[in-house]
N, C-alpha and C positions, 0 to 999 in steps of 0.2 A: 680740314686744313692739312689734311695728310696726302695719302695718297689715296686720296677720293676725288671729290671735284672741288670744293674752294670753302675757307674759312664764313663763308655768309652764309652758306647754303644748307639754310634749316629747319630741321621737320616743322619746329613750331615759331614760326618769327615772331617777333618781338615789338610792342610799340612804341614807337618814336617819341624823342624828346630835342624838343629844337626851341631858341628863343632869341630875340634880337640882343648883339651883342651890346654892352655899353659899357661909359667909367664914370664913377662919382666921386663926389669931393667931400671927402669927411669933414674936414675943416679949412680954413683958409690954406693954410701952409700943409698938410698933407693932404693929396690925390692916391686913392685906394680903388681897386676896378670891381665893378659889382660884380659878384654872381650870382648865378641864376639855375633854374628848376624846371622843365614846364611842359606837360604831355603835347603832341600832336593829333593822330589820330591815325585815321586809315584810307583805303581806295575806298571809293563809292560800291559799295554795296559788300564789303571785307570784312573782317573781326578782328586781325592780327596785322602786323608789320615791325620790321625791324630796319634799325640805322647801322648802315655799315662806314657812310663818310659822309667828309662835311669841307666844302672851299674853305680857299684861305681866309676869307672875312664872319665865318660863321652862317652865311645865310641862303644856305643852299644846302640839303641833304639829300642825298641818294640811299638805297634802299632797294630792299622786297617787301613784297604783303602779300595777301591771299586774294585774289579779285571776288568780283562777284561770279563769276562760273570753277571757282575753287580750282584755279590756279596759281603759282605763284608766280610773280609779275614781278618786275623791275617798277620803283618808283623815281622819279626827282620832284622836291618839296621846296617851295619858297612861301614865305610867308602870303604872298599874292596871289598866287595861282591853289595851295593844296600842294596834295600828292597828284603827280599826273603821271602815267604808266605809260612807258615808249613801246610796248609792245615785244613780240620776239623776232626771232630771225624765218628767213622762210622753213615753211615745215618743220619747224620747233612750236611748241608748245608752254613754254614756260621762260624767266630769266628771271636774273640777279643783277642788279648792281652793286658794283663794289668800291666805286671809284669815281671822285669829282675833280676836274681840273681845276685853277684857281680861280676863275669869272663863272664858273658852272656851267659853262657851255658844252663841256666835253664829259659824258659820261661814258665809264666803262667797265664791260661785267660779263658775264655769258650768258648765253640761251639754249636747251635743253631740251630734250623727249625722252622724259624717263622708264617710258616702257610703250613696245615690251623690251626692244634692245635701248640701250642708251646713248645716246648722242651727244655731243655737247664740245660746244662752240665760243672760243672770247668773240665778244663783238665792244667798238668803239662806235656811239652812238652822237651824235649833233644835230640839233633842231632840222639843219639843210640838207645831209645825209641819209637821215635816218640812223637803224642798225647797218653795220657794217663790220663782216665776221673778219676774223685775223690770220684764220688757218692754224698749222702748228709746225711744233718741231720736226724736224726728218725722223724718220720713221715712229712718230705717235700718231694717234689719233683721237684725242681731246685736248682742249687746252680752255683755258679761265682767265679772264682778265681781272687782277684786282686793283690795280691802281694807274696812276697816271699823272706825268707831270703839271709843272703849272699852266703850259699853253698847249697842252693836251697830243703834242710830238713826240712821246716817249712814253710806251703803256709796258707795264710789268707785269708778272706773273707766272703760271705754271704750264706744259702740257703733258700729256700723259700719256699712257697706253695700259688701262686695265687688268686685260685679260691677254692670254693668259698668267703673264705674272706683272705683277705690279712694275713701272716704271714712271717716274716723274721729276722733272727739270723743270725748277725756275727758269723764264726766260724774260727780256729785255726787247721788244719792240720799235720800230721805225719804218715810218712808210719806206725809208732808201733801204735797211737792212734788212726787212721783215723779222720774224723771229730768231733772236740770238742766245742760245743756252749759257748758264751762266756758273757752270758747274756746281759742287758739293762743300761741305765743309769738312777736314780733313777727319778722315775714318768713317765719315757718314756716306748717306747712297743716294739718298733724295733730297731734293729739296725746292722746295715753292717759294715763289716774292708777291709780296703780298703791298708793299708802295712804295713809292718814289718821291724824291724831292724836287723842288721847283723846277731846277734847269735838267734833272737826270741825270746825275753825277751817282746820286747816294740811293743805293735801291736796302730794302728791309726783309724780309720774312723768315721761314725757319729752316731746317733741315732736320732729318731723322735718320736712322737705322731701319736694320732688319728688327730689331727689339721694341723698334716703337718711340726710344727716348728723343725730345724732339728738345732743342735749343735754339731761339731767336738768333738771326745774323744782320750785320749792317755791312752792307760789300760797296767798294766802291771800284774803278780800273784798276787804281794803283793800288789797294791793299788786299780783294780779293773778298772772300768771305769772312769775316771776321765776326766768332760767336759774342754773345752780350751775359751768357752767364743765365742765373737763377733768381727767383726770391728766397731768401733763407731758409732754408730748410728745402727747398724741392727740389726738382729735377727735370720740370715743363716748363719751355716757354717759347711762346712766340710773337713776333713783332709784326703788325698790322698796319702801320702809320707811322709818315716821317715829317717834320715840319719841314717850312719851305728850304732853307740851307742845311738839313740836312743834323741837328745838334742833338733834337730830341724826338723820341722812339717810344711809340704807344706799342700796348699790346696785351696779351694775358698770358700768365704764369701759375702755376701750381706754388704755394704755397706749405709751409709745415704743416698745418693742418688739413691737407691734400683736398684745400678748397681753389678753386681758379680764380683768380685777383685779377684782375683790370692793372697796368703799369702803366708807370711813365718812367722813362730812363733817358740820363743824360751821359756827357764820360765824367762830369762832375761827382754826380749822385751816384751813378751807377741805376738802377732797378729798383723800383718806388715803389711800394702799391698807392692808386689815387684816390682809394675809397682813406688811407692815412694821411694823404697831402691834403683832404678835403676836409677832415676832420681838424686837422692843425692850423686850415686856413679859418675854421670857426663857422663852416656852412651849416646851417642848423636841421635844411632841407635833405641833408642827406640821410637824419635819424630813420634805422629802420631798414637801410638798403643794404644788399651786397652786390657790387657792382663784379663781374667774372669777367669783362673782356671788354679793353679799350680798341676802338674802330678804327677811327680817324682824327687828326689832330689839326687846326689850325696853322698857318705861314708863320707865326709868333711863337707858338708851340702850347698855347695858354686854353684853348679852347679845343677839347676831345668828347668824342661824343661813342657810344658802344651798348655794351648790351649789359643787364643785371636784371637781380629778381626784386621788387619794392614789398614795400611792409608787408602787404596781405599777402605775401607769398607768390604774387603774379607775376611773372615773365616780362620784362618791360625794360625797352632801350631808355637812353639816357644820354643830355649833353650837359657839359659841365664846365662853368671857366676854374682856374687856377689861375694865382698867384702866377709870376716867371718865377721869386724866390721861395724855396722852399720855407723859408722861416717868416713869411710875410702872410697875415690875413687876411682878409676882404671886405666888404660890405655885400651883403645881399638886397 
């Protein structure tokens, strides 16, 4: 999520957790929205995979796994089909996705040949299409796609340029503008966008220094980059996921006790962790988990899906509804 190649792209991916959304009615006069738990699995002949996003209605997940020739492969996941793998770009060898638009027709992510030099490509992918690479910023040569509006015309993200010294811009996408850098937060040098809101107004992700310290930002035309702060006591964080208008901002943070928390941040709330909003909402399925990084978030802001380690210790994505009020519980 730095200045490497992109927030998903990891040694050991994670497995999915996806389920159809719903609401129940606890009693006549009060309506309470259920939540919910519940693994996926993997590519046809894989071990691992992990959930980076998820449309606006809950029922579509993008993703990576490990295929069966041990690579690692972009997924998109509907309860009707599985996980099905769009393949990669030409003469790449591997991808990620990172990004669903809001009907899930528009995925977007990059594609890769990690050795022996490195390559790597955003590509914006649809059933009709295919992959289809984005190029980059003037003078880089990588870039990563991580997110993507609601009608899949406005893609976000990073490009870079490795070696010899590190350089990397967030940038902002359109077929009419191709890539548009979208500058730094002030005193910082880099910085990567990691999603976007419905219409592409409200872009998300982080910026850092030469030191490392990284801080979540929400930039819009008129305000620019604007950082989102901490969880108490730390000093990391970064925003991965915007709802549809733009109100609430998923992501992962460092923590006091310099463990990475999964968030949800509003300008209400401010910077939440959700493994606390789940516990307050009275989820009883969450006993045992520690959730380190929210992905993607729902058009409502109510349903985020990300990555954490579950009871036995194992590696394992995760999606989750919430409550919209913080002080309200649920039914599962």
């Amino acid at each position: 999520m730095h200045a490497t190649l992109s927030p998903s792209w990891k040694k050991n991916l994670l497995l999915v957790f996806v389920s159809v959304v719903a609401f129940a009615t606890a009693t006549p006069a009060i309506s309470r929205p259920q939540c919910f738990f519940q693994g996926l699995g993997f590519l046809p002949g894989g071990s691992s995979s992990g959930a980076s996003g998820v449309n606006a209605n809950g029922t579509v997940v993008v993703g990576s796994a490990i295929d069966a020739s041990f690579h690692g492969q972009a997924f998109r996941w509907t309860a009707a089909s599985g996980m099905v793998g769009p393949g990669f770009l030409p003469g790449l060898t591997d991808s990620v996705a990172n990004g669903v638009n809001a009907d899930g027709t528009v995925v977007v992510g990059f594609s890769a040949h990690p050795r022996p030099l490195s390559a790597v490509q955003a590509f914006r992918w649809t059933a009709a299409s295919g992959m289809v690479g984005l190029g980059f910023l003037p003078g880089l040569t990588d870039s990563v796609a991580n997110g993507v509006n609601a009608d899949g015309t406005v893609v976000v993200g990073f490009s870079s340029h490795p070696r010899p010294l590190s350089a990397v811009q967030a940038f902002r996408w359109t077929a009419a503008s191709g890539m548009v850098g979208l500058g730094f937060l002030p005193g910082l040098t880099d910085s990567v966008a990691n999603g976007v809101n419905a219409d592409g107004t409200v872009v998300v992700g982080h910026a850092n220094d030469a030191t490392g310290i990284l801080q979540a930002f929400r930039w819009t035309a008129a305000s620019g980059m604007v950082g989102l702060g901490f969880l108490p006591g730390g000093n990391f964080s970064d925003a991965n996921g915007v709802n549809a208008d733009g109100t609430v901002v998923v992501g992962s943070a460092i923590e006091a006790s310099d463990q990475p928390q999964a968030f949800r941040w509003t300008r209400a709330t401010r910077m939440q962790s959700v493994l606390t909003l789940l516990l307050a909402a009275k989820v009883v399925t969450i006993a045992g988990w520690r959730l380190t990084s929210a992905n993607g978030v729902s058009a409502d802001g109510t349903v985020i899906a990300g990555d954490g380690v579950d009871p036995l210790g194992l590696p394992q994505g995760w999606i989750a509804r919430l409550p919209k009020e913080s002080n309200e519980d649920c039914e599962e």
